[in-house]
N, C-alpha and C positions, 0 to 999 in steps of 0.2 A: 504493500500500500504506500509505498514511500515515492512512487510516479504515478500521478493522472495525464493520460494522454489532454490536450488541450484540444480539442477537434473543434470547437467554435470559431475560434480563432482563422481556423484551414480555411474552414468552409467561406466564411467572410471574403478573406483573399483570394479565391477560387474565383466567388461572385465578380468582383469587382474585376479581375483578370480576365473574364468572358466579357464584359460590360467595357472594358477598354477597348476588345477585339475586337467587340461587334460596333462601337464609336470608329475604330479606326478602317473599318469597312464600308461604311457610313459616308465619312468623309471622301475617301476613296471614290468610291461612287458617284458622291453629288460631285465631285472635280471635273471627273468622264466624262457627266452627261450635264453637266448644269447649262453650258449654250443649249442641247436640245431642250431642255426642261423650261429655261426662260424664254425658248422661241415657242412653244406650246401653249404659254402662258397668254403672252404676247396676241398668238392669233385668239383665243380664247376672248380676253380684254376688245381687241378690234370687232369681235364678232360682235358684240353686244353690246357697243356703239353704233348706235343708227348713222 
């Protein structure tokens, strides 16, 4: 009894470790595709100006 494994701790940093990945996949992404994404916008916006 003289060690408790500390597994709250892991599990925390685990989260936050997938939660970085998937932020940095995220960004990733929106870099790729962000001229398409503001050109869809864009026609979107003009569409529904008379």
């Amino acid at each position: 009894m003289l060690y408790l494994p500390r597994e709250e701790g892991q599990g925390l940093v685990e989260y936050a470790l997938i939660l970085v990945l998937v932020a940095i996949v995220v960004i990733i992404i929106l870099t790729l595709l962000g001229g398409q994404v503001s050109n869809v916008f864009s026609r979107i916006v003009s569409g529904l100006n008379p």
